[in-house]
C-alpha positions in Angstrom: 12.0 83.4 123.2 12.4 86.0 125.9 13.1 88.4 123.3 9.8 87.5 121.8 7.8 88.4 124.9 9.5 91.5 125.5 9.0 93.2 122.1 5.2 91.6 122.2 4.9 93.6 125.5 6.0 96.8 124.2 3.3 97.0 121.4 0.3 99.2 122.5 -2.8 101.2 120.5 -2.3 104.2 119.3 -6.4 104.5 119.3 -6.2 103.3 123.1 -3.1 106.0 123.6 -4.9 108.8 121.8 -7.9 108.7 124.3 -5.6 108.2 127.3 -4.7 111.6 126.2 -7.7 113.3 126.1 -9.0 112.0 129.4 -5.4 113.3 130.8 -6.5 116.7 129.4 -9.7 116.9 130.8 -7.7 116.3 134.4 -5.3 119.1 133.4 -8.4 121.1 132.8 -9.9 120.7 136.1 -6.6 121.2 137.7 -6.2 124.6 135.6 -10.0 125.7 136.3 -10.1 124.8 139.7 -6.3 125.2 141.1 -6.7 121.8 143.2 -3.4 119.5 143.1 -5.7 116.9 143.7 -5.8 116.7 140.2 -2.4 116.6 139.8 -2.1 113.9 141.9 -4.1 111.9 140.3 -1.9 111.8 137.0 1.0 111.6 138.8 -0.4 108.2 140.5 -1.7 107.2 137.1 1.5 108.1 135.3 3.8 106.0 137.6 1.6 103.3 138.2 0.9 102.9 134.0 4.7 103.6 133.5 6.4 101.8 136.3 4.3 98.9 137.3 0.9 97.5 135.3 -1.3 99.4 133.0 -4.3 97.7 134.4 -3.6 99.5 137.6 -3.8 103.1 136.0 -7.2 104.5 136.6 -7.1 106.2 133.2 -5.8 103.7 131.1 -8.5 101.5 132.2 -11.2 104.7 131.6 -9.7 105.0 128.4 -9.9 101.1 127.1 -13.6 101.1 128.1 -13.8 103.8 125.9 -12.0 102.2 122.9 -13.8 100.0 123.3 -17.3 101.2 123.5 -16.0 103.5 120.6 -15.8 99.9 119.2 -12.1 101.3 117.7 -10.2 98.9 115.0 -7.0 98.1 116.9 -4.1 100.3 115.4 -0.4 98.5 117.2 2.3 99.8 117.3 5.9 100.0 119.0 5.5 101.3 122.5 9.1 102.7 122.8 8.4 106.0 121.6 4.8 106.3 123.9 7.3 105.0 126.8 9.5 107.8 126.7 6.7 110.5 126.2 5.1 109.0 129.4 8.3 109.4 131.3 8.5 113.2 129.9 5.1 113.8 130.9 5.5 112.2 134.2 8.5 114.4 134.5 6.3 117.7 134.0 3.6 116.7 136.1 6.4 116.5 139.2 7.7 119.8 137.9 3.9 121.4 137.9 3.4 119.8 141.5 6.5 120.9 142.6 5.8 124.5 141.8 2.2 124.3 142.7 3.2 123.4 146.7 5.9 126.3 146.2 3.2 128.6 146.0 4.5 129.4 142.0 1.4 128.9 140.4 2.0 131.0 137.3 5.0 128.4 136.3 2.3 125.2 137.4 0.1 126.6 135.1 2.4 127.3 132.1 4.1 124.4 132.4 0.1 122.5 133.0 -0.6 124.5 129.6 2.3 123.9 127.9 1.9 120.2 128.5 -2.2 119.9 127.6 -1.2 121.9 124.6 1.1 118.7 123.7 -2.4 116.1 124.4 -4.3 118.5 122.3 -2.3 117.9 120.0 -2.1 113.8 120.7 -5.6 113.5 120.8 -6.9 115.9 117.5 -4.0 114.9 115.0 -2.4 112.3 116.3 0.8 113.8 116.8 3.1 113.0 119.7 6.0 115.6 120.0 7.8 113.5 123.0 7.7 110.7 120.6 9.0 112.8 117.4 11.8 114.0 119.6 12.0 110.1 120.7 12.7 109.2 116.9 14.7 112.0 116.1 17.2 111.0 119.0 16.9 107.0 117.5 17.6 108.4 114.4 21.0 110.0 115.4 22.1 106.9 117.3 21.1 108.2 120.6 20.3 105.3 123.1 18.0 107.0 125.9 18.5 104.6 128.7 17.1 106.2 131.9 15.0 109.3 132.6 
C-alpha cells in the first residue's frame, strides 16, 4: 500500500508544469531586464520550497494552478520523476546564477539566466523538457540518479 501512495504522489500535470514554466520565465525576465536578485530569490524560494517540502507552499505553483485552472485545462498526468530531476537542475542553476550575481560576474548570471529561460521557452512553446530527456536518456542506460 505504501507503494501505492508514493507513485500516486509523484504523478503531476504536464498542463500545470508547462505554465509553471512560463511564469518562471517571466521572473527570469525581470531579473535579466532589471539586474535585481530579488528575482532570483524568489525562484530559488519557490524552487526549494516546491522541490523539498509542499507544492502548495510555492508561490508559483499556486499562480500557475489558478491559471490551469481558469485556462479551464483537461488534466494531462504523468510520472513526476523526470519533472523532479529537472527541478533539481534548475534549482541548481538558479544557485549558480545567484552565486555569480553576488560575485559581481554578471555576464556569467546572465548567460547562465539565458541559457536556462531558453530551456522554459522551450517547456512552455513545445512542450519539451531537455532536463527531463537527459532524465530518460540516463534511465534508459540503467543510470539510477539518486541525489543531486
Amino acid at each position: 500500500m505504501l507503494h501505492i501512495q508514493s507513485s500516486i504522489q509523484n504523478i503531476v500535470d504536464e498542463n500545470q508544469t508547462r505554465v509553471h514554466a512560463g511564469v518562471v520565465l517571466l521572473f527570469m525576465s525581470a531579473y535579466l531586464f532589471s539586474a535585481n536578485e530579488l528575482f532570483i530569490y524568489i525562484l530559488i524560494y519557490d524552487f526549494l520550497v516546491r522541490v523539498y517540502a509542499m507544492p502548495f507552499m510555492s508561490p508559483i505553483y499556486l499562480i500557475s494552478t489558478v491559471l490551469v485552472k481558469l485556462f479551464n485545462q483537461k488534466e494531462r498526468l504523468t510520472d513526476g520523476s523526470a519533472k523532479e530531476f529537472a527541478s533539481h537542475v534548475g534549482l541548481s542553476m538558479l544557485f549558480a546564477v545567484l552565486i555569480a550575481d553576488l560575485l559581481n560576474e554578471t555576464t556569467a548570471a546572465f548567460f547562465l539566466t539565458i541559457f536556462l529561460a531558453l530551456w522554459k521557452i522551450a517547456e512552455v512553446a513545445k512542450d519539451y523538457c531537455f532536463a527531463c530527456k537527459f532524465y530518460e536518456l540516463l534511465k534508459s542506460k540503467n543510470i539510477e540518479v539518486e541525489s543531486l
